[in-house]
NUZA-946876 format. One line per 10 residues: for each residue x, y, z of C-alpha. Coordinates in nm, 2 decimals. Each point is the difference from the previous one (the first is absolute). Last residue first. Layout:
X:Y:Z  ...
% end
This chain:
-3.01:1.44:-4.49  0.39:-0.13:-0.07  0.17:0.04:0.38  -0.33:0.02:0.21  -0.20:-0.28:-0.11  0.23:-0.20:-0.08  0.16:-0.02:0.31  -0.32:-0.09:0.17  -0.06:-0.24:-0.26  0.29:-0.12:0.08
-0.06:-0.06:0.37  -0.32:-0.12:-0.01  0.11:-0.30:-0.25  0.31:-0.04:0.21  -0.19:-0.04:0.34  -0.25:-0.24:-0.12  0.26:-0.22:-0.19  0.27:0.01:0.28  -0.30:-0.12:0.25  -0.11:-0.27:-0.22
0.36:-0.14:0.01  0.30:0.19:0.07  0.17:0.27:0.16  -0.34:0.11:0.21  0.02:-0.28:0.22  0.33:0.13:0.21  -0.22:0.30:0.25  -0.30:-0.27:0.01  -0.33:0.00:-0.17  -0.40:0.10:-0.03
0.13:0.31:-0.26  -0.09:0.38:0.03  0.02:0.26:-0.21  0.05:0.33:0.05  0.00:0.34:-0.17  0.15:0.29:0.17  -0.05:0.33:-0.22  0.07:0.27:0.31  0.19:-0.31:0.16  -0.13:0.05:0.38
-0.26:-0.29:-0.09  0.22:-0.19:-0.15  0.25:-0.01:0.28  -0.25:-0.10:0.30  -0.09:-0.30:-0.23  0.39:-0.07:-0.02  -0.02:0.01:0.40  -0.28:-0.24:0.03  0.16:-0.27:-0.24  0.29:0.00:0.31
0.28:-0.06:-0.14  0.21:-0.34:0.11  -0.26:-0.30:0.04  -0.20:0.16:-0.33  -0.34:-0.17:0.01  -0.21:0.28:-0.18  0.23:0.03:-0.22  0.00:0.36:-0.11  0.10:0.13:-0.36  0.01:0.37:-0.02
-0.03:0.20:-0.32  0.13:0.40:-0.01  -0.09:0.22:-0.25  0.20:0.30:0.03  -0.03:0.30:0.30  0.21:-0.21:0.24  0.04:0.23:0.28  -0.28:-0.12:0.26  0.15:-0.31:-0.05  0.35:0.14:0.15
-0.08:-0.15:0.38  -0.12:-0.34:-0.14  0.41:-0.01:-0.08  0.06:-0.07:0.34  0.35:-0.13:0.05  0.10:0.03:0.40  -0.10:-0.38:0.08  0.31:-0.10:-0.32  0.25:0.23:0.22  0.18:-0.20:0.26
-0.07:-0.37:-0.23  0.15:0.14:-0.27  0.29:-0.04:0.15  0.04:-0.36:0.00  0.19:-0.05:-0.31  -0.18:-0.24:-0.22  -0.01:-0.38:-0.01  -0.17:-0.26:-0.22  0.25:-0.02:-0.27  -0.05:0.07:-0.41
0.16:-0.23:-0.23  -0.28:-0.05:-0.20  0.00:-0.30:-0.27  -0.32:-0.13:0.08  -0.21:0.35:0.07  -0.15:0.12:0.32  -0.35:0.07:-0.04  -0.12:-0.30:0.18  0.28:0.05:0.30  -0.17:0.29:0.10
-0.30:-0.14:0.03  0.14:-0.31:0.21  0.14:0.18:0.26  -0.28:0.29:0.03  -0.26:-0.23:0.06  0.02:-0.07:0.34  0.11:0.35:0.11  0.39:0.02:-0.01  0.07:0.30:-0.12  0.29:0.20:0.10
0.11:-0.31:0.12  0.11:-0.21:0.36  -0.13:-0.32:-0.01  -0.37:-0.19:0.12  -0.18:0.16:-0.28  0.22:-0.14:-0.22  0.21:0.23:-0.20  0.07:0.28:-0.23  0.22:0.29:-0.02  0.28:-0.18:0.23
0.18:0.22:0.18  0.30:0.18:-0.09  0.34:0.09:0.26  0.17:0.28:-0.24  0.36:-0.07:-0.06  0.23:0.22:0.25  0.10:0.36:-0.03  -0.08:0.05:0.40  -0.27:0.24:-0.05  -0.16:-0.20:-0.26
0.00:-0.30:0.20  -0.14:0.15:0.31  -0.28:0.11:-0.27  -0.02:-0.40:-0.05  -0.02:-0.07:0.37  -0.28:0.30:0.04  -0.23:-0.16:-0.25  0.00:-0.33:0.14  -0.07:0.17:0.37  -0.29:0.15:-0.17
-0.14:-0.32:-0.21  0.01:-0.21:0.32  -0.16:0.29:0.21  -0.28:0.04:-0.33  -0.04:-0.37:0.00  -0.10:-0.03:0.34  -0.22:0.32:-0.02  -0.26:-0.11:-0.22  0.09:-0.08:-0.43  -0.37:0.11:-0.08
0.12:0.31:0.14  0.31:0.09:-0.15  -0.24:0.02:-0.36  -0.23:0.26:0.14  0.31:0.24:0.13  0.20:-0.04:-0.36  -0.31:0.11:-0.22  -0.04:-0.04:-0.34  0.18:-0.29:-0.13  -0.22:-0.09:-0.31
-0.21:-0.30:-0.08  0.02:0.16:-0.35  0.12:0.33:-0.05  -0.09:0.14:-0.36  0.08:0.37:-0.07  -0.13:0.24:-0.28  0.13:0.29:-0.26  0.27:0.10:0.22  0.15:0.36:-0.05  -0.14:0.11:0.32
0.30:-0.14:0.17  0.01:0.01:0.40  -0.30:-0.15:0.08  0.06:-0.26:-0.30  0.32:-0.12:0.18  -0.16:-0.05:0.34  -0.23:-0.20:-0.15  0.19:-0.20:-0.23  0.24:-0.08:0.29  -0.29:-0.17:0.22
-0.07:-0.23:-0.27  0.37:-0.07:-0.03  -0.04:-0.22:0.31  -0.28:-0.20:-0.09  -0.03:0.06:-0.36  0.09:0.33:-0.18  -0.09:0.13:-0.39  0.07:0.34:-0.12  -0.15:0.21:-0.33  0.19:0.18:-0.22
-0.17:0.19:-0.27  0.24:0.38:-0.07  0.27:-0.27:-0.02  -0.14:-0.16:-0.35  0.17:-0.26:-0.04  0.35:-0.08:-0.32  0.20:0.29:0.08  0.07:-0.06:0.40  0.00:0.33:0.12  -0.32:-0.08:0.27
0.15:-0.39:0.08  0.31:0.14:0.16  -0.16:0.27:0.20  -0.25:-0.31:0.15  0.27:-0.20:0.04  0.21:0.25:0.21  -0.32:0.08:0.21  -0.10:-0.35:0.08  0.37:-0.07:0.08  0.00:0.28:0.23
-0.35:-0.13:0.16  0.25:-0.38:0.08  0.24:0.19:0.17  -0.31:0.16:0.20  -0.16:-0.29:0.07  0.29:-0.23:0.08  0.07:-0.35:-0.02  0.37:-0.10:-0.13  -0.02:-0.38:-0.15  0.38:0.01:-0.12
0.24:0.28:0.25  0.09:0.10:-0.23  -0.10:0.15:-0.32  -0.08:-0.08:-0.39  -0.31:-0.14:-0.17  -0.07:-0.26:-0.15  -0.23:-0.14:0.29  0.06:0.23:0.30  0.25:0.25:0.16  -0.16:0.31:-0.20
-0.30:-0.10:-0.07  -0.13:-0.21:-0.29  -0.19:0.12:-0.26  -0.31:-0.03:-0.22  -0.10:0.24:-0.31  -0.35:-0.06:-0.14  -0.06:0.13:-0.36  -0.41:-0.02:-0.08  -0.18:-0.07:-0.26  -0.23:-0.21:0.19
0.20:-0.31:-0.08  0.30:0.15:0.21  -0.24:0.00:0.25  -0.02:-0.36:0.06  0.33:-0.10:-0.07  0.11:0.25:0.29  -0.24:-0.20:0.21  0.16:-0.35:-0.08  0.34:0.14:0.03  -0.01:0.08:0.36
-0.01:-0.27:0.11  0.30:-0.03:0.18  0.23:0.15:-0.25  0.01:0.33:0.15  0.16:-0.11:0.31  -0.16:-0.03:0.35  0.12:0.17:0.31  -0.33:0.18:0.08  -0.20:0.04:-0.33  0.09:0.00:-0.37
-0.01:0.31:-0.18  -0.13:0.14:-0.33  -0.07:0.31:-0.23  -0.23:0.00:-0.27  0.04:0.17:-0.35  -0.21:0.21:-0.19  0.05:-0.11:-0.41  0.28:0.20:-0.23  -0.08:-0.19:-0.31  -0.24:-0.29:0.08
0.04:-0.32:-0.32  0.24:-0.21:0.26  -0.08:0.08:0.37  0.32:0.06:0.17  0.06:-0.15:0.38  0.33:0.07:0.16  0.17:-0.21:0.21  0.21:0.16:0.30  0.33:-0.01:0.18  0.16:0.28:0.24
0.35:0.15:-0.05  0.13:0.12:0.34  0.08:0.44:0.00  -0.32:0.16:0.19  -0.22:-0.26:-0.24  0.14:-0.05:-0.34  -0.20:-0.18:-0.30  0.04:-0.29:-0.19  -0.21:-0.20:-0.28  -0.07:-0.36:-0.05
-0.25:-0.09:-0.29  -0.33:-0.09:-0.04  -0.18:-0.01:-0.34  -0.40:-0.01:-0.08  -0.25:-0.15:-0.18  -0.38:0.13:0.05
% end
C-alpha cells in the first residue's frame, strides 16, 4: 500500500514539537498509531522502518520528537524526563484525535525502551485507546538500577546532584554521556549498548551524546509496571530475553498484571530488535497486533 509522509507541528505546554505523519493513500479516515522514540533518542533513529510497516496495514502512524529533541524546540537540547516527556505524549495524542484526515475515536500508541514505559502509564489513564505496543519497554526504574550495582548508582547520584546544583545556581546543565564503554561513565554503558545505539543513529545526524544529568535522581523512582493493572486495552510486550539494561523478568511481570497483556518473547539483546531478523519478527507481530485492534 503507497503512502505519503509529511512534516506537521504541534504545541506542547507552549515549545513547538516536530513530527511525520503517515497517511495511507486509498483509506479515508483510517485509525492512527501514535509513536515515540526511547531514552534520549530522536525520532529518526529507526523509527521509520516500523512506521513504514504499519502504514501498509492501512494504518496512519504519527511520530514526534520531544520537546528539546530532534526537530523539535526547547532548551536545554537532549532534556530526559519522564514526565516532560508523558506531557508531550498527551499533547500529541489531543493533536492527532481532531486531526481531519484519522480516525481519533482509533488511536493506538507505540513505545520502545524508554517510551515503552510511557505508553503504559498513558493508556491507564485514557480509556479512549484502542491498543498499546511497548517493545523492550522501560517498566520498572528499581529492577533496572540493579543490574547497574551500587558503584554506578553513587557515581550516577553524585552526577545527578552536580547538575541539580546547576539548576539552582542558573548555570548550564553538567550532561553525561548517554552511551559508552563499559569501562566509562553513561547512562548506559553495558557492552552492547555503545555500539547499538550508534547502529540506529542516522549519517547526517547532528545529535550529541550527552544529556542533563538529572534524570539520573529520579529515572530509579519511574515504575510504570505499577499502572499495568490499569491498562484495560490490548497491550503487546516485547521482551528480550538478553536485555543488559531491563530486566526481561520485569516486562513478564507487566503482562501478566495487564488485564489483556499479551507477550512475546525474542532470544536477543535490548539494541537488536531495530534491525535485522529481530526488527522483522517484532514488526510483523506488532502490526498485526495493531491491526487487529484498530480495523477488526
Amino acid at each position: 500500500m503507497g503512502f505519503t509522509r509529511k512534516d506537521v507541528d504541534f504545541f506542547s505546554r507552549g515549545t513547538r514539537c516536530g513530527a511525520w505523519l503517515y497517511l495511507p493513500e486509498g483509506t479515508k479516515r483510517p485509525p492512527v498509531v501514535v509513536m515515540a522514540h526511547g531514552f534520549a533518542a530522536e525520532k529518526t533513529f529507526g523509527l521509520d522502518a516500523f512506521a513504514q510497516r504499519f502504514v501498509a496495514r492501512g494504518i496512519a502512524v504519527f511520530v514526534f520528537d520531544y520537546r528539546n529533541f530532534g526537530a523539535s524546540e526547547g532548551s536545554p537540547r537532549n532534556l530526559v524526563d519522564y514526565r516532560r516527556h508523558i506531557a508531550d505524549w498527551q499533547a500529541a495524542i489531543e493533536f492527532v484525535r481532531e486531526l481531519p484526515q484519522v480516525d481519533g475515536r482509533r488511536t493506538a500508541l507505540w513505545g520502545s525502551s524508554f517510551s515503552g514505559g510511557h505508553v503504559i502509564m498513558i493508556a491507564a489513564a485514557d480509556p479512549k485507546i484502542r491498543a498499546v505496543v511497548a517493545q523492550v519497554p522501560f517498566v520498572d526504574g528499581l529492577a533496572s538500577a540493579g543490574t547497574f550495582g551500587p558503584s554506578f548508582i553513587l557515581k550516577a547520584t553524585i552526577k545527578g546532584l552536580r547538575d541539580l546544583m546547576c539548576i539552582m545556581t542558573f548555570r548550564e546543565p553538567y550532561t553525561v554521556p548517554v552511551v559508552g564503554a563499559p569501562d566509562k561513565f553513561a547512562v548506559m554503558n553495558t557492552p552492547d549498548a555503545m555500539p547499538g545505539f550508534l547502529a540506529i543513529l542516522p549519517k547526517d545526524t547532528t545529535w550529541k551524546n550527552e544529556c542533563p544529568a538529572r534524570i539520573l535522581l529520579t529515572v530509579t523512582m519511574y515504575r510504570p509496571i505499577r499502572r499495568a493493572k490499569r491498562v484495560s486495552c490490548p497491550l503487546l510486550l516485547v521482551a528480550a530475553k538478553r536485555d543488559s539494561l531491563i530486566p526481561a523478568a520485569s516486562v513478564k511481570k507487566t503482562a501478566a498484571r495487564a488485564p489483556k497483556g499479551e507477550l512475546m518473547e525474542l532470544d536477543i539483546g535490548h539494541f537488536e530488535i531495530y534491525t535485522g531478523k529481530a526488527f522483522e519478527k517484532a514488526v510483523d507481530r506488532e502490526a498485526e497486533f495493531l491491526e487487529k485492534y484498530l480495523n477488526g
